[in-house]
C-alpha positions in Angstrom: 15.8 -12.2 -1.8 19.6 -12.5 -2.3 19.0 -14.0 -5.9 17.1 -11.0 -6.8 19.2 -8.8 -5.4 22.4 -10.2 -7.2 20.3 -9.8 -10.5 19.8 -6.5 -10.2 23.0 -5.6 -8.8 24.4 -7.3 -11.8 22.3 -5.3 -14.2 23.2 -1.7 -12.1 26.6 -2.4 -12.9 26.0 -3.0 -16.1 24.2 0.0 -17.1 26.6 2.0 -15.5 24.7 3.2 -12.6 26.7 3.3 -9.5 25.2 3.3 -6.0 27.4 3.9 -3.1 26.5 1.4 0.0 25.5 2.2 3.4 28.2 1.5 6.1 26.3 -1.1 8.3 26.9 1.0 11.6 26.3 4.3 10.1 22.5 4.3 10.6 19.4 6.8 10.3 17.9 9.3 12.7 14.7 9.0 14.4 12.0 10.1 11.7 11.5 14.1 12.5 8.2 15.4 13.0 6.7 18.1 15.1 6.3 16.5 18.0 9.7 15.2 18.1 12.3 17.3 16.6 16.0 16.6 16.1 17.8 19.6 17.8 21.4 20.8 16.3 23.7 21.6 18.7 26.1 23.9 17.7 29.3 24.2 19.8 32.5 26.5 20.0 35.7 27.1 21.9 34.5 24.8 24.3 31.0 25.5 24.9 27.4 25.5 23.2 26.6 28.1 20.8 23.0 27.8 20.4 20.2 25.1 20.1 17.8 25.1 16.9 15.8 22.7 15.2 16.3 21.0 11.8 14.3 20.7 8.9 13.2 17.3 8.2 14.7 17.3 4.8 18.0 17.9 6.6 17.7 15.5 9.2 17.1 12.7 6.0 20.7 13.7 5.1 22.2 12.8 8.5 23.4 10.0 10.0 24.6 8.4 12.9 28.0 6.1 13.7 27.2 4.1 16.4 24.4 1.4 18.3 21.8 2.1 20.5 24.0 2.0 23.6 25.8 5.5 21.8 26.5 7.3 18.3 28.5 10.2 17.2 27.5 12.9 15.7 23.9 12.5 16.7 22.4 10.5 19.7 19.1 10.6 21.6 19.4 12.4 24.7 16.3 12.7 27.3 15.1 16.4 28.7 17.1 17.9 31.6 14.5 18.0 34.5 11.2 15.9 35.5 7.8 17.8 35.8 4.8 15.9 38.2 1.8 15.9 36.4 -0.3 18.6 37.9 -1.4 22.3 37.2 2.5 22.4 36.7 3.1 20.5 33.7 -0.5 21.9 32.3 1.2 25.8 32.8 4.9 24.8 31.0 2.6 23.3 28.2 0.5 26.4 28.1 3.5 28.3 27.3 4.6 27.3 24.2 2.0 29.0 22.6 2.4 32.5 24.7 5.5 34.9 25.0 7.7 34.0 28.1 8.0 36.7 30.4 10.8 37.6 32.8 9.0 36.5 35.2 7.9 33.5 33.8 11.6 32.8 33.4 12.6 32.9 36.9 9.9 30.4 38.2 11.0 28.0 35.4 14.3 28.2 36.8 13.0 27.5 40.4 11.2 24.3 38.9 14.7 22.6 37.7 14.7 20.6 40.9 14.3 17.3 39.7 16.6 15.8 36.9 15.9 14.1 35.0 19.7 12.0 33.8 20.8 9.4 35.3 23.4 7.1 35.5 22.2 5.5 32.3 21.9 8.6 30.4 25.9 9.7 31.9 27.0 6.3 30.7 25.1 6.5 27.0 26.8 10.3 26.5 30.6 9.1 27.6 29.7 6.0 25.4 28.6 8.3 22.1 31.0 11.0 22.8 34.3 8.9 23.8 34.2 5.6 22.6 32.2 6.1 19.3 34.3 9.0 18.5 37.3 7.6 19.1 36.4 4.6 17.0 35.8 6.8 14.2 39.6 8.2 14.8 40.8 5.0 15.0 39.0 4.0 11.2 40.7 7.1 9.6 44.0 6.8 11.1 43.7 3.4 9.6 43.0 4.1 6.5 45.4 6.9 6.3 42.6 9.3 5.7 41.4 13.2 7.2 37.9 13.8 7.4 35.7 16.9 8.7 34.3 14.9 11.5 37.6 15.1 13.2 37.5 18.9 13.8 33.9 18.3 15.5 35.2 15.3 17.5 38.3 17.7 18.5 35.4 20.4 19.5 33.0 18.1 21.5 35.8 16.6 24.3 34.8 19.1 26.7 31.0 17.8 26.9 32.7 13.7 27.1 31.9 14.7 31.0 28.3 14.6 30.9 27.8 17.2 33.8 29.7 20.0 31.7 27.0 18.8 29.0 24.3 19.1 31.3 25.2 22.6 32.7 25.3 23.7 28.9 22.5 22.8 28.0 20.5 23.9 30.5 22.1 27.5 30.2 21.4 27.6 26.4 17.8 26.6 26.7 17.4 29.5 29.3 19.0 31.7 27.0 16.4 31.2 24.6 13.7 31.3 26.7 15.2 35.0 28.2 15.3 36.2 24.3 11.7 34.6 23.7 12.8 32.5 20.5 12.2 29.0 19.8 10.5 28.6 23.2 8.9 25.4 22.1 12.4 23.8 21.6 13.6 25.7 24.8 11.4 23.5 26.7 11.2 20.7 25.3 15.4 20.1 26.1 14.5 21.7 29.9 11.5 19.7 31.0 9.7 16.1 30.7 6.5 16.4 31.7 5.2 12.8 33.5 2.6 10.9 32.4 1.1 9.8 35.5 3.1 9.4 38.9 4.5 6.1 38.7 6.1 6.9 35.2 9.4 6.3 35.3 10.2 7.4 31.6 12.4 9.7 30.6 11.2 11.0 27.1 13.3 10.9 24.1 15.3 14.3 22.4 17.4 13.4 19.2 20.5 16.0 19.4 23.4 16.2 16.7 26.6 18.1 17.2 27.9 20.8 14.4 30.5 23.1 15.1 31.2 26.3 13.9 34.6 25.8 13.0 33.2 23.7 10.0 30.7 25.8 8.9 33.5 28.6 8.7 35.5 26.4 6.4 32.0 25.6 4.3 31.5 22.5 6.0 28.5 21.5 8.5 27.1 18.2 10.1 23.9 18.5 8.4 24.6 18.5 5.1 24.5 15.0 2.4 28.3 15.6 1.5 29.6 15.6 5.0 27.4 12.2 5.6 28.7 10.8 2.1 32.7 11.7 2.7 32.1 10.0 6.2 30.0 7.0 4.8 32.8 6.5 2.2 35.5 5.9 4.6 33.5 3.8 6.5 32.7 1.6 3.8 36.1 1.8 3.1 37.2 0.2 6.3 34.7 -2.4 6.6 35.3 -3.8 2.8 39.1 -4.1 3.9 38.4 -5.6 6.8 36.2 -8.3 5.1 38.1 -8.5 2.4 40.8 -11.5 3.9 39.9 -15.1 2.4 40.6 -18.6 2.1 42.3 -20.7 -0.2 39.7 -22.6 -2.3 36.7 -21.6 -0.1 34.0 -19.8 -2.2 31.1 -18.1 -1.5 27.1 -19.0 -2.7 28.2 -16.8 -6.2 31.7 -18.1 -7.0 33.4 -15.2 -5.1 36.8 -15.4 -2.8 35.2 -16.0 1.2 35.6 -16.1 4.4 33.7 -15.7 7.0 33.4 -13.4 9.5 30.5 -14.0 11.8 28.9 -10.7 11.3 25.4 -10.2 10.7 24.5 -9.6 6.8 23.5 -5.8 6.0 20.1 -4.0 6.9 18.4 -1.5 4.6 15.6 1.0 5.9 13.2 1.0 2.9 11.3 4.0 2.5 8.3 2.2 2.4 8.2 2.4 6.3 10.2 -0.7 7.4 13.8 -2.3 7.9 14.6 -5.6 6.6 17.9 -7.4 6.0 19.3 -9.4 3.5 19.4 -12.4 5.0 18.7 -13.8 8.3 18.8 -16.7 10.5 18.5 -17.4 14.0 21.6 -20.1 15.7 18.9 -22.2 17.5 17.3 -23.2 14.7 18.3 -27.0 14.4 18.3 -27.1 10.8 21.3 -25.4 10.5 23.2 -27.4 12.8 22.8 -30.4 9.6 25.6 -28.4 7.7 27.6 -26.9 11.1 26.8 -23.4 9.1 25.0 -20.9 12.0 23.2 -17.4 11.1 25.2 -15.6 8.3 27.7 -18.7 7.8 24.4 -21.1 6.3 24.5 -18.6 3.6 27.8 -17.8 2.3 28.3 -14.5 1.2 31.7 -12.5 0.1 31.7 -9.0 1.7 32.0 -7.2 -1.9 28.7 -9.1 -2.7 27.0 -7.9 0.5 28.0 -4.6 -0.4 26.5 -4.6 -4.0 23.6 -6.1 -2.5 22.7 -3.7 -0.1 23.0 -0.9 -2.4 21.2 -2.6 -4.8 18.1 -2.9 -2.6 18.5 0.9 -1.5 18.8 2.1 -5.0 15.2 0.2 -6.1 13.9 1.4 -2.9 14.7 5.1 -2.7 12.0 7.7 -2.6 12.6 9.0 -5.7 11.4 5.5 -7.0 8.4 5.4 -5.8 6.0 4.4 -8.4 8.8 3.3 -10.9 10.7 0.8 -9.0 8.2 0.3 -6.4 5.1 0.5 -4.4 3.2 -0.8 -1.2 0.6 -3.2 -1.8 0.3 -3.3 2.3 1.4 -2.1 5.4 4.0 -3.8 5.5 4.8 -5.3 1.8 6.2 -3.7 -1.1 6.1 -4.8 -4.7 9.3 -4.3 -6.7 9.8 -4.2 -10.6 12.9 -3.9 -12.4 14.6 -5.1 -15.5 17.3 -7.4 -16.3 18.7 -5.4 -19.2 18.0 -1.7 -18.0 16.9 -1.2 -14.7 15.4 1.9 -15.2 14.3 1.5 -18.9 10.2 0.5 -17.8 9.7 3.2 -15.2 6.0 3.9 -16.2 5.0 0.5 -15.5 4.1 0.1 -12.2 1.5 4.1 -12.2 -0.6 1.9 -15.0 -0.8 -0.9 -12.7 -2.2 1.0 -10.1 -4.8 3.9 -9.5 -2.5 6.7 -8.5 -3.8 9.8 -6.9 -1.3 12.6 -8.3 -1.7 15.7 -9.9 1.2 14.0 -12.9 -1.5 10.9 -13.5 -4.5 12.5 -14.9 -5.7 8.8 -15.9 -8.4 7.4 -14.7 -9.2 4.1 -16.3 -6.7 1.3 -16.3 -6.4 1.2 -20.3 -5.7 4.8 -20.8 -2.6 4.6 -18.4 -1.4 0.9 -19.9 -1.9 2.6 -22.9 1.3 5.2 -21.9 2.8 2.2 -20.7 3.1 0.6 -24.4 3.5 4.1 -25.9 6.8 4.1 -24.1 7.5 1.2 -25.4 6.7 1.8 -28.7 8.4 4.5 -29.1 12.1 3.5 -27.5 11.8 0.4 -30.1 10.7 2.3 -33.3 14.4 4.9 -32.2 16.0 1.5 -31.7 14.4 0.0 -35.1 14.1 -3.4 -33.6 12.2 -5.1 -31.1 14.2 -6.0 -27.9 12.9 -9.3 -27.4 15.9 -10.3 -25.4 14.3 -7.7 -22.0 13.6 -9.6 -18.9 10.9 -8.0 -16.4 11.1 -9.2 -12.7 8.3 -8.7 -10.3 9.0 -9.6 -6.7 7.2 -8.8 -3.1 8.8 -8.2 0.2 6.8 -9.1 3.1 8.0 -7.9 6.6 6.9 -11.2 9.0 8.2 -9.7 12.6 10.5 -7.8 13.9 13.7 -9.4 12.8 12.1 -11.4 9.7 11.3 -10.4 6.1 10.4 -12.6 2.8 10.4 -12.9 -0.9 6.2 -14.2 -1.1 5.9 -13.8 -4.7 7.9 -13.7 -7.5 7.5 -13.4 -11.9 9.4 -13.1 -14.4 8.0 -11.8 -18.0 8.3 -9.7 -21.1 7.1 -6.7 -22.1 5.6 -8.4 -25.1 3.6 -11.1 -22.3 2.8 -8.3 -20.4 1.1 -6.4 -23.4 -0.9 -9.1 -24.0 -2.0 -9.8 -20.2 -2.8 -6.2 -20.0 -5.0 -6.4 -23.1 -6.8 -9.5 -22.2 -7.3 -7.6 -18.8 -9.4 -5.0 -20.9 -11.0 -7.8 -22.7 -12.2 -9.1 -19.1 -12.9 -5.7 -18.2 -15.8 -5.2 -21.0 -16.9 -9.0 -20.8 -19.8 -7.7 -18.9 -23.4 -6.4 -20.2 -24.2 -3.0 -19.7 -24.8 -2.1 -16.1 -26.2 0.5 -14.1 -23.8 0.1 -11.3 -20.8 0.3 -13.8 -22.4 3.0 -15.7 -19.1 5.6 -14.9 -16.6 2.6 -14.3 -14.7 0.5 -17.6 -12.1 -0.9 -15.8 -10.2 -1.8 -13.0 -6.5 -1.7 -12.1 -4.7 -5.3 -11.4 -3.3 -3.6 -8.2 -6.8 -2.6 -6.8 -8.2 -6.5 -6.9 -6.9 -7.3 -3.5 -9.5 -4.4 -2.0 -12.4 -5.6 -4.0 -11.3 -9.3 -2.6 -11.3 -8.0 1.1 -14.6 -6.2 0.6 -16.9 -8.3 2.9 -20.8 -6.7 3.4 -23.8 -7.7 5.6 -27.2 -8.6 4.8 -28.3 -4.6 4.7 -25.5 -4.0 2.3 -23.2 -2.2 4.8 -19.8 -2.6 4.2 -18.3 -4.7 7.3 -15.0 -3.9 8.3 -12.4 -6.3 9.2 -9.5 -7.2 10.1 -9.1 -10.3 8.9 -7.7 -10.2 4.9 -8.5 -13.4 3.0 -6.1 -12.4 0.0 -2.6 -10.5 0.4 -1.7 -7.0 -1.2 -0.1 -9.0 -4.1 -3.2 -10.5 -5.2 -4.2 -8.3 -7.8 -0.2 -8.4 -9.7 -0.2 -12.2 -9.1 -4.3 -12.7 -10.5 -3.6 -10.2 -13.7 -0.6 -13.0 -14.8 -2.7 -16.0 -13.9 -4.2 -18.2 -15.8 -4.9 -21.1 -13.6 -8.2 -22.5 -13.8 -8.6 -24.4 -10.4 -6.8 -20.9 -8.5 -9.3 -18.9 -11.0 -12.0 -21.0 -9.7 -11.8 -21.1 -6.5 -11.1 -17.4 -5.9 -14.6 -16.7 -8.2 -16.3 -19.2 -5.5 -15.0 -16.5 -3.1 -16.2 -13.5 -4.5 -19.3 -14.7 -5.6 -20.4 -15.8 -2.1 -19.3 -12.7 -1.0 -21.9 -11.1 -3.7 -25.0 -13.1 -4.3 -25.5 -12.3 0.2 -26.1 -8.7 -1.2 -28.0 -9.3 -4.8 -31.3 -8.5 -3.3 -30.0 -5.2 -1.7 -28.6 -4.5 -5.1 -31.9 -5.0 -6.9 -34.2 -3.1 -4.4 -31.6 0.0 -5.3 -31.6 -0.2 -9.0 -35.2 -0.5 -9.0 -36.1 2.3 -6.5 -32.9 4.2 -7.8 -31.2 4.7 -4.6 -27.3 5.0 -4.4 -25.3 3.6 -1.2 -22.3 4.7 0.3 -20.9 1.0 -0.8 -21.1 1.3 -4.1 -17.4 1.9 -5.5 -16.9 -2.0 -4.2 -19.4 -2.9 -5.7 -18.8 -1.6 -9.3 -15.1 -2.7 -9.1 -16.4 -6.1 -7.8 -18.8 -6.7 -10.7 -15.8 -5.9 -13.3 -13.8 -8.0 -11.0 -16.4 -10.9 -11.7 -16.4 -10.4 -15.7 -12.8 -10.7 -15.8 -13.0 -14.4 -13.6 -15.7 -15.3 -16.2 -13.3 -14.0 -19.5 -10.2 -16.0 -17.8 -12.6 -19.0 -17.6 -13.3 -18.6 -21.4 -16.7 -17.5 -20.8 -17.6 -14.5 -22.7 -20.9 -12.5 -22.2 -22.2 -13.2 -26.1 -22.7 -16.6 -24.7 -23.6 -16.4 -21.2 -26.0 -13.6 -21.9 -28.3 -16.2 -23.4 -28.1 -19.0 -21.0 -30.1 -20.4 -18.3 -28.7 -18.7 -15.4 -28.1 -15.3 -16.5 -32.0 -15.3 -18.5 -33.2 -16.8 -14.9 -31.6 -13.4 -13.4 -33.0 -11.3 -16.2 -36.3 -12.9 -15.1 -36.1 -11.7 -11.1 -35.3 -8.2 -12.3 -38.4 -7.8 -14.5 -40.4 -9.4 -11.5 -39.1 -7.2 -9.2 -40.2 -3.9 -11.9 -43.4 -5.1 -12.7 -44.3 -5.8 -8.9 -42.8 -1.9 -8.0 -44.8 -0.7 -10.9 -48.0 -2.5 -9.3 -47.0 -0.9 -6.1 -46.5 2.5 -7.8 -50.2 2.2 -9.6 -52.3 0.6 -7.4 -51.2 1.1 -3.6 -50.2 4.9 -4.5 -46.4 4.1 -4.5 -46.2 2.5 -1.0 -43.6 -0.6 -1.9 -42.5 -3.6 0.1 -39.8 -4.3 2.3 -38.9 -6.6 -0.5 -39.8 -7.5 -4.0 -40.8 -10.6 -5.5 -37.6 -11.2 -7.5 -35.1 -9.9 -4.8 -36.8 -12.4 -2.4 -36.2 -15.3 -4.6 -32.7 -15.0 -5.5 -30.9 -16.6 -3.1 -33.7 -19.5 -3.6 -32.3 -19.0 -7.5 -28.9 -19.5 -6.6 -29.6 -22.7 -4.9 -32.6 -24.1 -6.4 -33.4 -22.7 -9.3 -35.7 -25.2 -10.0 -37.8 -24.6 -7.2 -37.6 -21.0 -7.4 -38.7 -20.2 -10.8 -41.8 -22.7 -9.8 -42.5 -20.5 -6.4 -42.0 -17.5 -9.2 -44.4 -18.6 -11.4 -47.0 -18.6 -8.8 -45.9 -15.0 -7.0 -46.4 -13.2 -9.9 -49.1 -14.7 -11.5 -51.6 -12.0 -10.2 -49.1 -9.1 -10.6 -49.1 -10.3 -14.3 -53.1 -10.5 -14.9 -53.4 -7.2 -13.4 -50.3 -6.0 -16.1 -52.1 -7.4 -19.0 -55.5 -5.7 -17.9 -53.9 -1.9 -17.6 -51.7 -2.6 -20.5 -55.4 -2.0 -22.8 -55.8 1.4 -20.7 -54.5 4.5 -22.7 -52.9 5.6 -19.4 -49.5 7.7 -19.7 -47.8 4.7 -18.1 -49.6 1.9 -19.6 -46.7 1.3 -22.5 -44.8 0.2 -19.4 -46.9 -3.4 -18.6 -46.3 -3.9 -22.4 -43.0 -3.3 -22.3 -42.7 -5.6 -19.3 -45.0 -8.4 -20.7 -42.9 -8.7 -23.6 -40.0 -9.0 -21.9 -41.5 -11.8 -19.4 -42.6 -13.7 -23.2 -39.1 -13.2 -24.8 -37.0 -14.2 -21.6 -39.9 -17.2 -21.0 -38.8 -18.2 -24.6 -35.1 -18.5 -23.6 -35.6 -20.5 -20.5 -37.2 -22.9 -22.5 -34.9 -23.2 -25.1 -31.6 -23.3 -22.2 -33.6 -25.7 -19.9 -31.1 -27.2 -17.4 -32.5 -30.2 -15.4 -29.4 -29.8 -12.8 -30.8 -28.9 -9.1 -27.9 -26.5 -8.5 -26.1 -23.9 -9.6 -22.0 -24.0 -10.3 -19.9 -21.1 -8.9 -19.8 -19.6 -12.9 -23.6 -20.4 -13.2 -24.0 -18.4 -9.9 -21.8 -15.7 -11.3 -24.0 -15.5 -14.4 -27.3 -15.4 -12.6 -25.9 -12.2 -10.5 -24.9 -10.7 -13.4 -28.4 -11.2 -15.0 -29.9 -10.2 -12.2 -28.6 -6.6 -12.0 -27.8 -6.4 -15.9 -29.9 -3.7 -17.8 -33.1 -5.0 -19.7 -32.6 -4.9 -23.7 -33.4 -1.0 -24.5 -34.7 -2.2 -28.1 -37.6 -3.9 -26.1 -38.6 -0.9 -24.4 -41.6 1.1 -25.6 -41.9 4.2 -25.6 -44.9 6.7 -25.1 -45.1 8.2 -28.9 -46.4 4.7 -30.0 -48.7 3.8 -27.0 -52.2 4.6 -29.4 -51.0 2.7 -32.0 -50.1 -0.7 -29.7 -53.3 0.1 -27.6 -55.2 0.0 -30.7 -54.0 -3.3 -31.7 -54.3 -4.9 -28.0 -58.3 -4.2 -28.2 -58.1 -5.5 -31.4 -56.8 -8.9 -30.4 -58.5 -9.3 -27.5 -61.6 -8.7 -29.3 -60.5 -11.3 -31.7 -60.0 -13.7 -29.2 
């Protein structure tokens, strides 16, 4: 990862766009929701104000200075009393829907028995509210520097005793409760309510400290300048604390070093986890080879951990989603950037992906490519020139574990090679005859592969969920670049076991024209096949007329002409399963054997067509239809005779494809001309 990061740090600086780091010790709150809030505290002269909850948005612009053992200005406190499960804690829930009374108030106050701190809790608040604190002091009076936080600090000394704290709370939560505002909040700091008996949990309550002596002066706690003045002296500090070296000693880019046997930086990604930039654990005996441990087997100057870090939370930020990046799984995230411009190709990554927004209106993967090369087109024809010279880097990051992350997958291109791949994608796209399952689908996005991949179905063609994934989220970036024929092969071997289990489901539905809640896989699978097929140079104007994909053709028009039987003769009452859909999986081993056993099966079904095909019934032009097909495909299986026993993975692919492919509609007759054909039936059967 720390190559890729020093690229595209290189190439932020370059363009000019500057991204201030994150202090490592200034860290996030606890994500805000509405089951856990992050309560303000607001003191003065001494004392606490008010309580009220923050926005969300707010709470994104705050930070913390500090560990888990304490922070300043915000920590995670714990409720003030402990409530037994019971008809109790079911009556304090109750009431944060209704309006407290008086009375209610006063037998709250006789239910503050049992508290809830503890010695922990005493030790955590001196820690956040002393020693963090007074850290921060220390950093400024270091680096000669005044900072709003040190009139909060100056107003929060009273509460460093943890009782005072306590006492204040408690009386500001009544308070609340005795005007009947923000109840909910009002008991949430008064009472945890217990699980069960034996729990000996405390609950969590994320508090931060403002004062009103800032807000007076236009300042306040929760606000992204305070937390950016503050973050810059932090930074500040720690890059003149790192920044002592040693004579001749260099780090792994050619900068000043010295180490200094801190951990390298963390960044929370808004894609939902924390990774860091490097890590490696002392009692791994590798490292012992070199006598480098943890951060020292990497060498890294401090300015370069710096530049890194706020290169990765620049590429990551929210407002990037979709241009920079996106997560191809839980807990892996695809980035894109380029060399020259980092954020010259931001509509790349929306046409590699079906996005569900109200700004994509596309829905085909070729319309939104095609904004893709617009962009393109257009930046060049203002430039006049082509920019050749424009490097495109792909990378994932893969969270392992807790303390682990990886680089799985990485690609460097050109706009140019990714024009082409995305226009031989198309190309693989349409390399399919015209389907009835595809009928409303052309295409697929690269990005939606993996789910197709993953798409596993029983017998019954029920969709079979699992939780086993046999390809990564990265799949679909890594297989639309690809052009390996033994990977390509083996992955159609995959998918096409996957899909000939469910051919005879497929065929029973086309030919009773049913629809199943499965059948968005199966569309995007079936595109998903032509493309394997096109990347292994086999295009449909030449597998349409071989072997396997005219033995196909010849199960579907066995498995029509046996409905139609059923839909004459036994008054529409059809089989569990038709002759054609009860061969194929026979085809796909034998084929052989199973056109034989065909040949047989259907030889009544065709006398009795070629009988009611001399009626002048309504339906009678469809055994014509259907015995000219059987001639014309009969004549192709001659001529593309195989004398293998079996099937290859692309042969297999081309009989599935045959066998759900629509029939050629020039074949088909229709009823205008049924007197004139019936006419010339008798005629040559009386000739004969």
């Amino acid at each position: 990862m720390l190559n890729e990061l020093k690229e595209l740090s290189d190439a932020l600086e370059k363009n000019g766009i500057s991204v201030e780091p994150i202090s490592s010790s200034y860290l996030e709150l606890p994500k805000v929701t509405k089951k856990a809030p992050c309560i303000r505290i607001l003191v003065g002269n001494g004392q606490i104000l008010c309580l009220e909850n923050i926005l969300a948005e707010q709470a994104e612009a705050v930070r913390k200075f500090g560990n888990n053992q304490g922070s300043f200005p915000a920590l995670n406190l714990c409720p003030l009393f402990r409530i037994d499960p019971g008809e109790t804690a079911k009556w304090i829930a109750g009431l944060e829907k209704k309006k407290v009374t008086p009375e209610n108030v006063e037998k709250l106050k006789r239910l503050c028995t049992q508290k809830n701190w503890n010695v922990n809790t005493f030790r955590k608040i001196r820690n956040s509210l002393e020693k963090q604190a007074s850290e921060i002091q220390g950093i400024l009076k270091t680096l000669h520097q005044n900072n709003p936080i040190q009139i909060l600090i100056k107003e929060t000394e009273c509460f460093r005793n943890p009782q005072i704290l306590f006492d204040d709370l408690e009386k500001a939560a009544f308070s609340l409760l005795e005007q009947g505002i923000n109840q909910s909040l009002a008991l949430k700091v008064l009472f945890y309510i217990k699980k069960e008996e034996k729990d000996k949990g405390q609950g969590g309550l994320s508090v931060v400290f403002d004062s009103q002596k800032l807000i007076q002066q236009g300042d306040t706690v929760v606000s992204r300048q305070f937390t950016a003045n503050l973050n810059a002296a932090l930074v500040n500090y720690e890059l003149q604390k790192g920044n002592r070296t040693i004579p001749g000693r260099v780090d792994a880019f050619g900068n000043p070093y010295a180490e200094n046997g801190q951990p390298l930086p963390e960044v929370k990604l808004k894609a939902g986890f924390t990774v860091k930039l490097r890590t490696m654990f002392k009692e791994q005996r590798c490292q012992g080879r070199y006598g480098k441990f943890e951060s020292g087997s990497y060498p890294l100057a401090e300015t370069e951990q710096k530049r890194m870090q706020s290169a990765l939370e620049w590429i990551s930020r929210e407002d990037q989603k979709n241009k920079t990046w996106t997560k191809t799984a839980p807990q892996e995230v695809l980035f894109v950037f380029c060399a020259q411009s980092p954020v010259k190709y931001n509509k790349l990554l929306p046409s590699l992906q079906k996005l569900y927004t109200p700004e994509v209106q596309e829905n085909t993967f070729e319309k939104a490519s095609s904004k893709f090369i617009d962009s393109i087109r257009l930046r060049d024809k203002e430039k006049s020139n082509m920019q050749h010279s424009d490097s495109l880097h792909f990378f994932v990051l893969r969270k392992l574990d807790k303390g682990r992350s990886k680089i799985v997958y990485t690609y460097n291109t050109s706009p140019e090679k990714i024009i082409e791949a995305r226009n031989d994608w198309i190309k693989g796209c349409q390399n399919l005859p015209n389907l009835q399952f595809c009928k409303n689908q052309n295409d697929i996005y690269p990005l939606e592969v993996t789910r197709y991949m993953n798409a596993f179905w029983n017998q019954s063609g029920n969709k079979i969920d699992k939780d086993f994934k046999a390809y990564p989220g990265y799949y679909g970036i890594k297989f639309f670049f690809s052009n390996d024929k033994t990977i390509i092969r083996q992955d159609l071997s995959f998918l096409i076991i996957k899909l000939q289990r469910i051919a005879p489901v497929l065929g029973d539905l086309l030919v009773k024209k049913k629809q199943s809640k499965s059948e968005e896989e199966w569309k995007g699978s079936l595109i998903l096949l032509g493309v394997y097929l096109h990347k292994m140079n086999c295009q449909k104007e030449e597998y349409m007329t071989s072997y396997p994909y005219l033995l196909g053709q010849m199960l579907k028009v066995s498995d029509l002409l046996h409905a139609f039987y059923c839909a004459v003769v036994r008054q529409g009452n059809m089989p569990a399963q038709f002759v054609g859909s009860s061969l194929y999986l026979s085809a796909a081993e034998m084929p052989g054997q199973a056109l034989m056993m065909l040949s047989q099966r259907m030889q009544p079904y065709i006398a009795w067509a070629k009988t009611y095909s001399l009626r002048q019934d309504k339906e009678s032009w469809r055994a014509r239809w259907l015995l000219s097909l059987y001639e014309k495909i009969a004549a192709g299986l001659w001529k593309n005779w195989q004398r293998e026993t079996r099937f290859s993975d692309k042969e297999r692919a081309e009989l599935f494809i045959g066998y759900l492919a629509d029939l050629p509609v020039k074949e088909k007759q229709t009823p205008e001309k049924r007197n004139e054909e019936v006419q010339e039936s008798k005629e040559e059967h009386h000739g004969c």
